[in-house]
C-alpha positions, 0 to 999 in steps of 0.5 A, a space after each residue: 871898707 869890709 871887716 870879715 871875722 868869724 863867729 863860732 861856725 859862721 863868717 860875718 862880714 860888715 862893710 862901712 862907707 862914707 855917707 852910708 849906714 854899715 851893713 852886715 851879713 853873715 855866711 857858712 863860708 870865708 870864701 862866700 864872705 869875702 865874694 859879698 864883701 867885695 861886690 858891696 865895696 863895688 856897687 859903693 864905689 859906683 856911686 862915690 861921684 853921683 855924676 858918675 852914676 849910670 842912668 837912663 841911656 848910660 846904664 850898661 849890662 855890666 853894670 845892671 849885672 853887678 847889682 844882680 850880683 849884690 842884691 840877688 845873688 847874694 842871697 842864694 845858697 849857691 852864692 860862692 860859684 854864682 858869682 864866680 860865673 857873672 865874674 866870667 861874664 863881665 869880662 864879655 864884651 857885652 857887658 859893656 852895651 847899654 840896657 837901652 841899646 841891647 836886644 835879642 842879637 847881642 844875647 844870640 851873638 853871646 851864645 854863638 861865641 860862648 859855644 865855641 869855647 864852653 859847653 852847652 850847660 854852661 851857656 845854658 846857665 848864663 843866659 839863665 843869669 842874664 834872663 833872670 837879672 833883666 826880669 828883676 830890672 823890668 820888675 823890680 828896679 823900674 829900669 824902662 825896659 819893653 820886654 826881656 831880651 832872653 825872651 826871643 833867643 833859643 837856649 843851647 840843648 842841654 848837653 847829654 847826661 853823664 853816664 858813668 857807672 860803677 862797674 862790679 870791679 870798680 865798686 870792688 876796688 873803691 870799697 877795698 880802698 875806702 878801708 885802707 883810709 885813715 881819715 874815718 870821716 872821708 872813708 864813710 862820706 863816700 859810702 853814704 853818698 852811694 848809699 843815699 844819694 845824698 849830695 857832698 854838701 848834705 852829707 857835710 850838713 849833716 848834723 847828729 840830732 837829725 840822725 835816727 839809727 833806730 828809725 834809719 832816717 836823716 833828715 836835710 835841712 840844708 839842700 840844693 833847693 832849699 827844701 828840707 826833706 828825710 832821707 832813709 838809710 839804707 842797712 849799709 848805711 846805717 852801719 857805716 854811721 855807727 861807725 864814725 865817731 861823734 866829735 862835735 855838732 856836724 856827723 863830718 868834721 872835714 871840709 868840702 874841699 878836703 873830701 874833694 882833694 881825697 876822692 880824686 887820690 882815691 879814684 885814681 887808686 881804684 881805677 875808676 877814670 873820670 868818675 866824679 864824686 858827684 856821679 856816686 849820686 847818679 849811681 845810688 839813684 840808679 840804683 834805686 830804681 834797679 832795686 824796684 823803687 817807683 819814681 815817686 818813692 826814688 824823688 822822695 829820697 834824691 829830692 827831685 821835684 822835676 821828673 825830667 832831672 831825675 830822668 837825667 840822673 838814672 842810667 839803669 843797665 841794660 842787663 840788669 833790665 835783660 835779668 827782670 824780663 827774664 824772671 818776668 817771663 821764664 
């Protein structure tokens, strides 16, 4: 049985079973909490009746990926939307094959089927799942395995980057409209994620102590891949802080869905189409790089360690390289 109660800025959970030690965990979000809690409740109930228990030749993929799911992905940052994607995968009729009868045409047949209803990213981040739960069972959980499965099968293509801009008229409209918002907090959110390209979760992260306005520096100790790294500020955004009240730890008192629910009201104001908020980071990298930044220099403030990523997110203008060439030409 789960008890979830939240202490101070966090959610803990504590799940007691018959026979069993109570175990605890605490979380950043409900929904985090409530997606472990559930997961703990079933890998207990897996092994109420020990005859009951997978073992050698009866243990199915599901049943592997459910303690991927509760030992593993648990412990990730990005835990809430991991387990909602393996959630996806147990309802696919491969989960329901044996460890000892699965092989490279079981995954390749996933794909071909999962590619005719999804995108090639998202196929891509299955197999990915799937991959890395077989390596941990050939590893870590002595499960007789000769080799990995995902090994010997291609991977889909990664899908074409996305390359919306803000045009000169959209980012017109978008600022016009960010000053007409009440909520201050979303208003300056926006701007900063243009201004520094830091995602929607930093920008929430982000707390007071770790702003320095004299120095126009952030620093993240909450990112995407679990490094902390310093952000610099630009004159812009430095201004926008100035301009946001301080109400507590955190710069932003708003949540994530909050920001999200505004932006899609706000990008139908400005007429901006099918921009996301997540493309505003795309546009400050680009441009960073059109202001004359060295890859080195941009990686530093977006948090890339993979050059080929950050290749993904710049889409520099065409005229805008047309305008240098001239200047370096004429």
């Amino acid at each position: 049985m789960a008890t979830i109660r939240k202490r101070g800025r966090s959610w803990q959970v504590q799940v007691r079973h018959v026979g069993f030690p109570a175990r605890s965990k605490s979380f950043s979000s409900k929904a985090a909490a409530i997606a472990w809690a559930q997961a703990r409740e079933r890998d207990y109930a897996s092994t109420d009746d020990p005859t009951e228990r997978p073992t050698g030749d009866s243990l199915t993929v599901g049943e592997l990926l459910q303690r991927y799911q509760t030992e593993i992905t648990a412990l990730k940052r990005g835990y809430a939307s991991e387990n909602c994607r393996i959630n996806n995968m147990l309802r696919h009729p491969i989960a329901t094959v044996t460890v000892a009868a699965i092989s490279s045409r079981h995954f390749a047949e996933y794909r071909n089927s999962r590619l005719r209803k999804v995108g090639p990213d998202t196929v891509r981040r299955e197999l990915t799942i799937f991959r890395h739960c077989f390596e941990i069972a050939r590893k870590e959980w002595d499960i007789p395995l000769a080799k990995n499965p995902l090994h010997d099968i291609r991977f889909p293509a990664p899908g074409l980057p996305r390359e919306e801009r803000l045009s000169e008229e959209g980012a017109n409209n978008l600022y016009r409209i960010v000053e007409t918002i009440r909520n201050r907090h979303i208003a300056s959110i926006i701007v900063l994620a243009i201004e520094t390209g830091m995602r929607r979760g930093e920008l929430l992260s982000l707390r007071w102590k770790d702003v320095d306005l004299e120095k126009g520096t952030v620093r993240l100790h909450q990112t995407k891949n679990g490094r902390p790294r310093t952000v610099p500020l630009t004159p812009r955004a430095i201004s926008e802080l100035t301009r946001v009240d301080r109400q507590g730890e955190n710069v932003f008192q708003v949540s994530s869905n909050a920001v999200q629910l505004s932006w899609e009201r706000i990008r139908i104001r400005a007429g901006l189409g099918g921009l996301r908020f997540h493309d505003l980071r795309h546009e400050a990298i680009s441009r960073f790089f059109e202001l004359g930044l060295s890859i080195p220099e941009v990686a530093l403030i977006s948090g890339h360690r993979d050059t080929k990523m950050l290749m993904r997110y710049t889409h520099i203008r065409p005229e805008s390289l047309s305008i240098k060439l001239y200047q370096l030409t004429k």
